[in-house]
PASEBA-1860 file (N, C-alpha, C; in nm, 3 decimals):
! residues 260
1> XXXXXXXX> 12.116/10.137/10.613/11.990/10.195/10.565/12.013/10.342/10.529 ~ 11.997/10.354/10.440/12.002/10.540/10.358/11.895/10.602/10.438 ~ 11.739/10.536/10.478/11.681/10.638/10.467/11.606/10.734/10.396 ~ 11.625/10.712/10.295/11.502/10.837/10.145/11.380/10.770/10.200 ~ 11.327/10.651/10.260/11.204/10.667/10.255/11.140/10.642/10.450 ~ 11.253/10.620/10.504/11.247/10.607/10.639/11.107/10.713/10.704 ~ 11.024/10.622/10.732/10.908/10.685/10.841/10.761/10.662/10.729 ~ 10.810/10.581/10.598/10.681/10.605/10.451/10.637/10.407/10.495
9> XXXXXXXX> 10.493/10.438/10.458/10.430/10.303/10.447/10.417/10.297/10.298 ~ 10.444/10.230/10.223/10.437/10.237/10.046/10.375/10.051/10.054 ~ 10.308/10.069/9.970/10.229/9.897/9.920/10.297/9.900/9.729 ~ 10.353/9.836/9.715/10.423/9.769/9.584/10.316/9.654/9.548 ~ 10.249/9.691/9.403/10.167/9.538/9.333/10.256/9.513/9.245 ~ 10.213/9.343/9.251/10.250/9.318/9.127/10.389/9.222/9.181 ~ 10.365/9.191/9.324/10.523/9.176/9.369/10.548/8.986/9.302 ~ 10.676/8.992/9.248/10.703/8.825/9.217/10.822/8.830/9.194
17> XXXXXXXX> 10.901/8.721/9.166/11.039/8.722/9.145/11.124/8.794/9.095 ~ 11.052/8.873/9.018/11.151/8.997/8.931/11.136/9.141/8.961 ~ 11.110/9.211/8.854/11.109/9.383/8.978/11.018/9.407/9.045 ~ 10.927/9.320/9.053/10.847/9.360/9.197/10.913/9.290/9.352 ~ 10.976/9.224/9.303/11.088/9.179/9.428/11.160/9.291/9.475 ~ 11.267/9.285/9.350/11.333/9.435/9.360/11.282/9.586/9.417 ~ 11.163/9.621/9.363/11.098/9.738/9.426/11.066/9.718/9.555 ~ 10.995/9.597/9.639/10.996/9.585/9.818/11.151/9.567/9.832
25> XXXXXXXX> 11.218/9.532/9.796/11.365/9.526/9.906/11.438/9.678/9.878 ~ 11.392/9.727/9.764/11.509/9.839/9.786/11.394/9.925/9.859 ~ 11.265/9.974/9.866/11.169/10.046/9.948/11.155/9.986/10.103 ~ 11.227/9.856/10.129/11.282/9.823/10.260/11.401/9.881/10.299 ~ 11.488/9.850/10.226/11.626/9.857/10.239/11.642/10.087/10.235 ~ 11.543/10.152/10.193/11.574/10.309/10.229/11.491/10.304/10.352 ~ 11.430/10.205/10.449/11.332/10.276/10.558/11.181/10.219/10.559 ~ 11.122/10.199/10.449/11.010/10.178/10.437/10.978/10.092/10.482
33> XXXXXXXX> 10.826/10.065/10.552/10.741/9.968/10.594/10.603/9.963/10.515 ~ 10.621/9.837/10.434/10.615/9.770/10.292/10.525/9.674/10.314 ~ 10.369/9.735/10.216/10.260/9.595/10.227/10.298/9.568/10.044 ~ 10.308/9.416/10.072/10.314/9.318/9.935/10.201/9.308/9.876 ~ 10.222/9.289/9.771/10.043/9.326/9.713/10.066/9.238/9.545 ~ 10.007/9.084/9.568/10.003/8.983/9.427/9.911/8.860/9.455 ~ 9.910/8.824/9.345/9.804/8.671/9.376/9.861/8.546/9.426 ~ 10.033/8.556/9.444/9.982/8.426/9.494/10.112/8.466/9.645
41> XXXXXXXX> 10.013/8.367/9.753/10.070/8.407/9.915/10.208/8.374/9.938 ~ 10.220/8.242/9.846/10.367/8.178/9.881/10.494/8.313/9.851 ~ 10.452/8.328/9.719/10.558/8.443/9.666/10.576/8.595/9.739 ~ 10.482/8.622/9.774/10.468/8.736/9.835/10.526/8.713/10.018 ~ 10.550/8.618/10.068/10.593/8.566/10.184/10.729/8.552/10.159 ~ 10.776/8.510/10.059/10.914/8.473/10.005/10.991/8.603/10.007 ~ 10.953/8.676/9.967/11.006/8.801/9.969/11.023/8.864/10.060 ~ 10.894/8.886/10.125/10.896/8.949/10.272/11.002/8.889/10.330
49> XXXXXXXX> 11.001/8.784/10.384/11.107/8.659/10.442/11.283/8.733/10.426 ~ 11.295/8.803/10.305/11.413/8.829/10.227/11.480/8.933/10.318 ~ 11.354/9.028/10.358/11.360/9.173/10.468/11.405/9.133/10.601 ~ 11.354/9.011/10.608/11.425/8.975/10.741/11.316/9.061/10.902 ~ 11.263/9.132/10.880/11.175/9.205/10.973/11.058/9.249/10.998 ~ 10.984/9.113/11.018/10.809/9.106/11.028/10.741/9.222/11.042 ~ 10.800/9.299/11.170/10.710/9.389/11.188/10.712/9.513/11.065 ~ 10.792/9.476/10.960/10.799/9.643/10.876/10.714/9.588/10.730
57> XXXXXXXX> 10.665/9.429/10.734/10.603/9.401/10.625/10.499/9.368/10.679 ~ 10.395/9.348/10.507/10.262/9.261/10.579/10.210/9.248/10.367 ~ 10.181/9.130/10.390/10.162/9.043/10.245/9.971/9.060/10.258 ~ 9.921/9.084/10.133/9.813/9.078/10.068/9.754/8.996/9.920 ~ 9.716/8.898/9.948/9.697/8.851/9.809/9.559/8.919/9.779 ~ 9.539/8.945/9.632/9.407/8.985/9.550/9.381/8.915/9.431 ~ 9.280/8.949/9.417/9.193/8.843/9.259/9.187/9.037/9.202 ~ 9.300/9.071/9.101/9.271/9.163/9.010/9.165/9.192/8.968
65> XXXXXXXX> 9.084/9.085/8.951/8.929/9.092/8.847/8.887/9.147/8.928 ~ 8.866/9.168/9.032/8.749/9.212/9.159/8.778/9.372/9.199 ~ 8.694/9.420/9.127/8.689/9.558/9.167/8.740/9.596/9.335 ~ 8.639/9.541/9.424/8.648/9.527/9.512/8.789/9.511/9.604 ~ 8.869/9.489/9.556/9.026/9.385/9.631/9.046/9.549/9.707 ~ 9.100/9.622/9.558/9.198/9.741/9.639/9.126/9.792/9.753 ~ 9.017/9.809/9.739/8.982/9.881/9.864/9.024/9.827/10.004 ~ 9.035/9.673/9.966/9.082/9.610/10.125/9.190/9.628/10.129
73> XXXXXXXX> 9.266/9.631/10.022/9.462/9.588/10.023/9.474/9.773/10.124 ~ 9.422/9.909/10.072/9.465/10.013/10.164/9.396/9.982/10.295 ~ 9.264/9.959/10.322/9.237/9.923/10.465/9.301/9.851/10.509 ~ 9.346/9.716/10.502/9.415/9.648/10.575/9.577/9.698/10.590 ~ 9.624/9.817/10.473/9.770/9.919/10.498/9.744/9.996/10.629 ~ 9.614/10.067/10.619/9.616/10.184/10.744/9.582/10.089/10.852 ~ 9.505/10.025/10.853/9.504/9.892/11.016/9.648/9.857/11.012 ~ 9.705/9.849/10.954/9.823/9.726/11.011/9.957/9.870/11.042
81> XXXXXXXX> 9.927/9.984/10.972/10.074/10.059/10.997/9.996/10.246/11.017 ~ 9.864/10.213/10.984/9.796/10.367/11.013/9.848/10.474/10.941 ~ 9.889/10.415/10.823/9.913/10.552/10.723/9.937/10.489/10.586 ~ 9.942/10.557/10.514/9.946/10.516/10.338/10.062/10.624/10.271 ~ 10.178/10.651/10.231/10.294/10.744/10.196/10.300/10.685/9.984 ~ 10.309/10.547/10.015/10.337/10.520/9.840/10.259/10.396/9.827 ~ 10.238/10.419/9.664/10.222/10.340/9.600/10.292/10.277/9.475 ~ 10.367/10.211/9.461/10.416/10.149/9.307/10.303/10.041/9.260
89> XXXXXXXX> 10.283/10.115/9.145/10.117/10.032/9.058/10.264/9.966/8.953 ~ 10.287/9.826/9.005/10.405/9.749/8.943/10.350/9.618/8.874 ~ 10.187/9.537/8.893/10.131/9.478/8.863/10.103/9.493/8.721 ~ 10.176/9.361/8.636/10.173/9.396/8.477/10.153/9.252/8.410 ~ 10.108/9.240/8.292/10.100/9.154/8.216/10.148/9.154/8.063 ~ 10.198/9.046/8.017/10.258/9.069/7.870/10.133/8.974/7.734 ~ 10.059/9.064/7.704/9.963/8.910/7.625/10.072/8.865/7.469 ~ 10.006/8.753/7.454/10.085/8.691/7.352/10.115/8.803/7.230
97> XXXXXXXX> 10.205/8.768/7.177/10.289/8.886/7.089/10.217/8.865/6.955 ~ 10.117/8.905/6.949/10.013/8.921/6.843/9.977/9.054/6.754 ~ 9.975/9.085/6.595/9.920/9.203/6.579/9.758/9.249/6.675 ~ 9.737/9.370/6.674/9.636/9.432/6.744/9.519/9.356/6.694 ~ 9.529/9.406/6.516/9.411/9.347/6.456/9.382/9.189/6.447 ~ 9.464/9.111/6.471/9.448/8.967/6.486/9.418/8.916/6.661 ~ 9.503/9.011/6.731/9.448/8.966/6.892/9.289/8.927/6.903 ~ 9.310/8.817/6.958/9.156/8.819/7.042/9.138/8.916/7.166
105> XXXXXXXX> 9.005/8.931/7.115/8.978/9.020/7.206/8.997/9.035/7.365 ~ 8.971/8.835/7.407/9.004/8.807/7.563/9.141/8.894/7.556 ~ 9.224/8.843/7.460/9.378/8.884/7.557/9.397/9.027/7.550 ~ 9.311/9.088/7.503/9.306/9.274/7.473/9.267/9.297/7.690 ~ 9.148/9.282/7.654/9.091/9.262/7.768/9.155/9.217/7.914 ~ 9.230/9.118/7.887/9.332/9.055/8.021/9.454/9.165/8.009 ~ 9.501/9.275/7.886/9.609/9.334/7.904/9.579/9.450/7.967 ~ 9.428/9.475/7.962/9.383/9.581/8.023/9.335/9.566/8.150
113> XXXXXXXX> 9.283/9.477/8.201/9.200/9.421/8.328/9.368/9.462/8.453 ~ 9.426/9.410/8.338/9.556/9.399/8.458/9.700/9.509/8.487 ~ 9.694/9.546/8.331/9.782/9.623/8.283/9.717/9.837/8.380 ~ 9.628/9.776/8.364/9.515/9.943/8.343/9.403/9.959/8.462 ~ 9.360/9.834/8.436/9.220/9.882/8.585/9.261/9.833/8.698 ~ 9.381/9.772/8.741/9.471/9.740/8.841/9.484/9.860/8.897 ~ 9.576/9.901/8.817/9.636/10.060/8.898/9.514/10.131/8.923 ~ 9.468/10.211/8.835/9.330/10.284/8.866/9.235/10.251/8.976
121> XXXXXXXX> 9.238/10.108/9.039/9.167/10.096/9.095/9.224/10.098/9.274 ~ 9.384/10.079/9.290/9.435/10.087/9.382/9.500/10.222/9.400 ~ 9.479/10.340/9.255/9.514/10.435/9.295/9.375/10.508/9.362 ~ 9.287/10.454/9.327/9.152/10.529/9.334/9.158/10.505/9.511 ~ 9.165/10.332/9.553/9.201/10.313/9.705/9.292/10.393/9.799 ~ 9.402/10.422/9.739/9.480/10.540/9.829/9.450/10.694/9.859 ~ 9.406/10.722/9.752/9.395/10.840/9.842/9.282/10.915/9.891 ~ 9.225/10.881/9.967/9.169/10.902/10.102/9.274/10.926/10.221
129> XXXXXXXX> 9.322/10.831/10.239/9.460/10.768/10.291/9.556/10.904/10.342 ~ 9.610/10.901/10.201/9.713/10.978/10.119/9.652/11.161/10.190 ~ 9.545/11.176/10.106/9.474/11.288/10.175/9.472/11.382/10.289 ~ 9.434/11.244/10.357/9.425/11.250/10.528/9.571/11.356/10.566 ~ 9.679/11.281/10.486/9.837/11.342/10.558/9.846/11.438/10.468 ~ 9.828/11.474/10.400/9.822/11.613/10.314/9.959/11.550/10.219 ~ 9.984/11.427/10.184/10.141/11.404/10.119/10.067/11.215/10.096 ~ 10.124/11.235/9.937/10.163/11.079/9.885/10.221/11.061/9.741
137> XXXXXXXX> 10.255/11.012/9.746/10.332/10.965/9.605/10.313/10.829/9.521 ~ 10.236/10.819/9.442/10.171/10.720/9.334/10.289/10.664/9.230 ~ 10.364/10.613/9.204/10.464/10.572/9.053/10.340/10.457/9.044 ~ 10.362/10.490/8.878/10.344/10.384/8.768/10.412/10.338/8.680 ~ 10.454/10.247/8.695/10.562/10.128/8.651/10.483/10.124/8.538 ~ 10.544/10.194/8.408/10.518/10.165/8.231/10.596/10.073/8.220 ~ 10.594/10.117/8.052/10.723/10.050/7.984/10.744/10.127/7.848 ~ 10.891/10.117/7.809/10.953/10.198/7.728/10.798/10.177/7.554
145> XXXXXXXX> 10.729/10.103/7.574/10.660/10.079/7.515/10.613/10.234/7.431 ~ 10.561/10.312/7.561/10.508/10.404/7.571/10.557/10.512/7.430 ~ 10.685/10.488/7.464/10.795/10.547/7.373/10.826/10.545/7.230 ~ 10.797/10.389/7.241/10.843/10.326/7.113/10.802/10.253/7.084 ~ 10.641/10.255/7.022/10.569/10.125/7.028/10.633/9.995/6.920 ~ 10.610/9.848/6.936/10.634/9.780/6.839/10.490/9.686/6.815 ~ 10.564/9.691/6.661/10.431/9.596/6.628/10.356/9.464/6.679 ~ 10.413/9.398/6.734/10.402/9.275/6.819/10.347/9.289/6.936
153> XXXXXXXX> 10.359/9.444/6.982/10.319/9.440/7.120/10.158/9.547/7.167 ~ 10.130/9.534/7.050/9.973/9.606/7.032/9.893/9.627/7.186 ~ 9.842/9.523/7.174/9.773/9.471/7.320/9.823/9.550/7.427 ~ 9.966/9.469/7.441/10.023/9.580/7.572/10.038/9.748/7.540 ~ 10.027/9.746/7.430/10.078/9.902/7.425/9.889/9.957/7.419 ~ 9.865/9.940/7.403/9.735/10.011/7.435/9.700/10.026/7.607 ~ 9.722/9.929/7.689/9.690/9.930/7.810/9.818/9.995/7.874 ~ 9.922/10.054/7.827/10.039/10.072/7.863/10.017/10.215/7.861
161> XXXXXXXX> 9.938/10.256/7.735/9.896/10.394/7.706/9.810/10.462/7.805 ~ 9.730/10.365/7.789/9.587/10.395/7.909/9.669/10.438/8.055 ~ 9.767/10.358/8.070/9.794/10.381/8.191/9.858/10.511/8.227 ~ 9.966/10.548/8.097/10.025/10.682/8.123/9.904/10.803/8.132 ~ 9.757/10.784/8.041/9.695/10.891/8.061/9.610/10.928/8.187 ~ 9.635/10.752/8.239/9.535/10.757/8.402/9.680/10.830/8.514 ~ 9.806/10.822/8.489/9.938/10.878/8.543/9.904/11.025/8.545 ~ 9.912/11.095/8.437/9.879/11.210/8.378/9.771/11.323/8.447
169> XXXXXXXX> 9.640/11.221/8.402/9.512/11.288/8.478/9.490/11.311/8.619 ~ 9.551/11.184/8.696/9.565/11.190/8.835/9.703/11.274/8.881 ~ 9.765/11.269/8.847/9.863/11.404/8.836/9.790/11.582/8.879 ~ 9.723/11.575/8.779/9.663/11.718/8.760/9.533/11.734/8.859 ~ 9.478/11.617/8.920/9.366/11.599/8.950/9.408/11.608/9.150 ~ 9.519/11.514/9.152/9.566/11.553/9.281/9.719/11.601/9.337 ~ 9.718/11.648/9.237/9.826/11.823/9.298/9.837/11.889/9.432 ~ 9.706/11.928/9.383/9.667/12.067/9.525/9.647/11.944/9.646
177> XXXXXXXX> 9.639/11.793/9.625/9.607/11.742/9.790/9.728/11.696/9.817 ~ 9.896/11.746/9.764/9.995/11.739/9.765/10.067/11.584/9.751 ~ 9.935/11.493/9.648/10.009/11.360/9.610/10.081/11.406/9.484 ~ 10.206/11.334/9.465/10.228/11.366/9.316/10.199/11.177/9.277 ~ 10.190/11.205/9.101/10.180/11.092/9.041/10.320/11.114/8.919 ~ 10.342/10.983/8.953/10.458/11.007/8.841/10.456/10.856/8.779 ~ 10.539/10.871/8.640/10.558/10.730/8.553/10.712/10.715/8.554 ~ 10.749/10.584/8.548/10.884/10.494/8.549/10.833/10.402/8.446
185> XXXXXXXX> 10.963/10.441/8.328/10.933/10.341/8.181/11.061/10.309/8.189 ~ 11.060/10.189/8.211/11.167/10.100/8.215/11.193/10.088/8.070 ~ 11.342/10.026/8.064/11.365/9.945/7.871/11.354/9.804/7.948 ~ 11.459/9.726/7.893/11.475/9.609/7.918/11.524/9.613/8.049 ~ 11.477/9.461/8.114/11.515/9.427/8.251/11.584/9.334/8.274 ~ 11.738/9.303/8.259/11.835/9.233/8.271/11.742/9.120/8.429 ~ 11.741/8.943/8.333/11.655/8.873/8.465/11.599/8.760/8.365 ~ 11.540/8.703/8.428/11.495/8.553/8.362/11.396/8.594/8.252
193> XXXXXXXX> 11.287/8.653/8.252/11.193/8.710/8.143/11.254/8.767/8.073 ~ 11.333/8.825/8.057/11.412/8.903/7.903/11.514/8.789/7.890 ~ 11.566/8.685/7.963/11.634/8.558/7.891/11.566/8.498/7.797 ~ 11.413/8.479/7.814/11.325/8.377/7.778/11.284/8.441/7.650 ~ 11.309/8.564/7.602/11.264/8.638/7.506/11.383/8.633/7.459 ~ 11.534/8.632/7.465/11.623/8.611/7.349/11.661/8.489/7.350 ~ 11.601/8.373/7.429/11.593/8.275/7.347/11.462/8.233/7.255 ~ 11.370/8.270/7.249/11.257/8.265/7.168/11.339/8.361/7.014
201> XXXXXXXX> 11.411/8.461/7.021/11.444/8.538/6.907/11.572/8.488/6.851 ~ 11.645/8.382/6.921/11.762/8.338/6.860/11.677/8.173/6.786 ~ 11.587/8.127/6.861/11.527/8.051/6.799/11.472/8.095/6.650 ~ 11.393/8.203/6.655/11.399/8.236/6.570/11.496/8.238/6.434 ~ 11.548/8.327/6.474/11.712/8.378/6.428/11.778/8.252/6.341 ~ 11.826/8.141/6.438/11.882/8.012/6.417/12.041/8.093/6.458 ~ 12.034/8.145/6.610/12.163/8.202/6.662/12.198/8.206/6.783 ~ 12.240/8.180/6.872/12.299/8.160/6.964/12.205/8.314/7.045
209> XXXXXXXX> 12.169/8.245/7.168/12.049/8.360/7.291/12.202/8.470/7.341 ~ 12.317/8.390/7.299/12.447/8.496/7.400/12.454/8.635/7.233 ~ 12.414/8.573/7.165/12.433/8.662/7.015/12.353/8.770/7.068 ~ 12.191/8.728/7.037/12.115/8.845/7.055/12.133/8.921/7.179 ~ 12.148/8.870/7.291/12.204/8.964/7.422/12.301/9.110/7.372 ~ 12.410/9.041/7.318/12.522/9.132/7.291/12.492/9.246/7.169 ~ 12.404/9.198/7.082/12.321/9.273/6.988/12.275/9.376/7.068 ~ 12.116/9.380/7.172/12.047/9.435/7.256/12.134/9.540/7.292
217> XXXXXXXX> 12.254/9.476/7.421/12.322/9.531/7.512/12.397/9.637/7.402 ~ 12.460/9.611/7.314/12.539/9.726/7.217/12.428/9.850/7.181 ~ 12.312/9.830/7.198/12.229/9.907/7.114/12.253/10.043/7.233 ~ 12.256/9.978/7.364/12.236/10.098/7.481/12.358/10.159/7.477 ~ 12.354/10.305/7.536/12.419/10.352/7.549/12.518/10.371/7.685 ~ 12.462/10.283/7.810/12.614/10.203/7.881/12.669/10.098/7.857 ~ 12.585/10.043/7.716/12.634/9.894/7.676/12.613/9.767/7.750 ~ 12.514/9.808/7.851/12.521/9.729/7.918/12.325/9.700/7.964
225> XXXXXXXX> 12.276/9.571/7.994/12.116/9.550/8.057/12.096/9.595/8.186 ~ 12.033/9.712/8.201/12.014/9.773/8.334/11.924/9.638/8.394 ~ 11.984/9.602/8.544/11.895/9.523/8.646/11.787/9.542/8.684 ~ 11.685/9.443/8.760/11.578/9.515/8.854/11.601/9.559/8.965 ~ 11.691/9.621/9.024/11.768/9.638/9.101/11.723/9.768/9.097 ~ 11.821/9.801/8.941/11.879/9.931/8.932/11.736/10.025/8.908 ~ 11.602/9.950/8.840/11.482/10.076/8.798/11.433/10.075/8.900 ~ 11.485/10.006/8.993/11.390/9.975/9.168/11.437/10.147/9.217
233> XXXXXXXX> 11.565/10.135/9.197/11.641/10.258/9.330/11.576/10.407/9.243 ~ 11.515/10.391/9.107/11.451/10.470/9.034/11.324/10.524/9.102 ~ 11.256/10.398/9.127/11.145/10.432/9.183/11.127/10.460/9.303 ~ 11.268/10.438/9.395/11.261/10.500/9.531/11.232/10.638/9.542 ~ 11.306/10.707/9.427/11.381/10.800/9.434/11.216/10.934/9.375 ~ 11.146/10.848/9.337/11.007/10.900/9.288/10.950/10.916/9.412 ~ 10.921/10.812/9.492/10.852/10.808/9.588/10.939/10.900/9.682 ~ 11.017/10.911/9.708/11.108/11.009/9.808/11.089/11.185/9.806
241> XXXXXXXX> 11.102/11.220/9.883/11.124/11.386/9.904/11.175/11.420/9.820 ~ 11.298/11.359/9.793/11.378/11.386/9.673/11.344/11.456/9.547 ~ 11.221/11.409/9.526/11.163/11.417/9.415/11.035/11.534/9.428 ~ 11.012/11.584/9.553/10.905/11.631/9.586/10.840/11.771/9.439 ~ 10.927/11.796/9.359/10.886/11.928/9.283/10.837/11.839/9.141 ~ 10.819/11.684/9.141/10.806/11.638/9.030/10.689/11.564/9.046 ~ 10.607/11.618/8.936/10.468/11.554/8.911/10.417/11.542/8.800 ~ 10.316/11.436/8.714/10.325/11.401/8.645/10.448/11.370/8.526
249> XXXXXXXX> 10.558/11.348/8.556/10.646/11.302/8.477/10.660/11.187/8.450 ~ 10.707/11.156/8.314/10.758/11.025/8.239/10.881/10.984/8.262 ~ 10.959/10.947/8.380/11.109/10.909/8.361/11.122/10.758/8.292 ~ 11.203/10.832/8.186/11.295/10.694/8.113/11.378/10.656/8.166 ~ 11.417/10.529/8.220/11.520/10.447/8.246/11.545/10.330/8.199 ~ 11.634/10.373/8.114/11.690/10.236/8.014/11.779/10.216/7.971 ~ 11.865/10.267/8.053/12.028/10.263/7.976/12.089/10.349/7.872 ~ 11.992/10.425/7.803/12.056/10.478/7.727/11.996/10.429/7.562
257> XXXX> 11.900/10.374/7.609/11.828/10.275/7.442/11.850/10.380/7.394 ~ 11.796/10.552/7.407/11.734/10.599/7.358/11.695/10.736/7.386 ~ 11.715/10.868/7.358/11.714/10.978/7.405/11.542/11.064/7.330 ~ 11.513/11.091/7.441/11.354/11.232/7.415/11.386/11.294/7.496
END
């Protein structure tokens, strides 16, 4: 155990097989005692299970739609461990790859419900919390979107936006109660969901899913698909002391797609 977050209670949404897995084991694996926070119980148990040590987890399922949830997911954090240190707002959705102007409106709406009033609403839950200790640390899990919008991805990039300016505002807004808020914009996430997308584009294509990989991977500049692993130990490193002089910032992590 390293330790960067040893003695922090942090709640991760959004947790499921891919980097929200990754973000509870590596925020286990520095110290942390880690509430799971997704809709469904099995998955969120699965993981925990992974830590190996009951007493440093505790699983929460929520219905996103319900205003209401976050407020229980931090009460039931300070009952079960009596303090609140982080949050990763990691809970995300991709709506179908539609222009803006052709989206229906539902899936505008579901990119925002989930993408946008998720976080806002579990950041709005922490700090009280957060407050109380005069210290907390908020990441919001973007996406390189932010950066570089594409046409296909309208929907998400609007709620992707929203989210950096709710990052931003709460930044400036709780400074002086010594939370910082910061953003993590991932590129691509080497893992089963970015498989499923270069085989949908080699389908396309009429080319082999190992083609477009090696396409992608050449574009970066280690040549290589950063893991969920690797934007996990990113976001430790937000939430950590480490980081304590950094607030409202945008860190890019993506291999190298791409330099600002």
């Amino acid at each position: 155990m390293n330790g960067l977050l040893d003695g922090h209670v942090v709640i991760v949404s959004g947790v499921g097989p891919g980097l929200g897995r990754d973000l509870v084991l590596a925020c286990a694996r520095h110290g942390a005692r880690v509430v799971l926070v997704a809709r469904t119980r099995r998955t969120l148990e699965e993981v925990a299970h992974e830590i190996g040590e009951p007493s440093r987890t505790h699983c929460v399922t929520i219905d996103p739609a319900d205003p209401a949830e976050p407020a229980r997911v931090a009460a039931e954090t300070v009952e079960r461990f009596g303090a609140i240190d982080g949050l990763v707002n990691n809970a995300a959705v991709i709506p179908p790859f539609v222009p803006l102007v052709d989206a229906p409106e539902v899936d505008v709406e579901h990119s925002l419900e989930t993408n946008f009033y998720t976080a806002l609403r579990l950041s709005r839950a922490v700090v009280p919390a957060m407050r109380s200790r005069g210290r907390g640390s908020i990441v919001m899990v973007n996406s390189a979107v932010i950066r570089h919008p594409k046409r296909e991805f309208g929907a998400y990039s609007v709620a992707k936006h929203a989210m950096l300016g709710l990052a931003r505002s709460l930044a400036l807004e709780l400074g002086r109660d010594g939370i910082r808020v910061n953003t993590l914009a991932p590129g691509k996430i080497d893992g089963a969901r970015l498989a499923a997308y270069f085989d949908m584009r080699a389908r396309e294509r009429g080319v082999a899913p190992a083609d477009v990989r090696a396409e992608y991977a050449s574009a970066l500049a280690l040549g290589r698909i950063p893991t969920g692993a690797e934007y996990a130990d990113v976001a430790v490193f937000l939430l950590s002391e480490l980081s304590r002089a950094v607030s409202g910032h945008v860190l890019d992590a993506n291999g190298g797609e791409y330099f600002d």
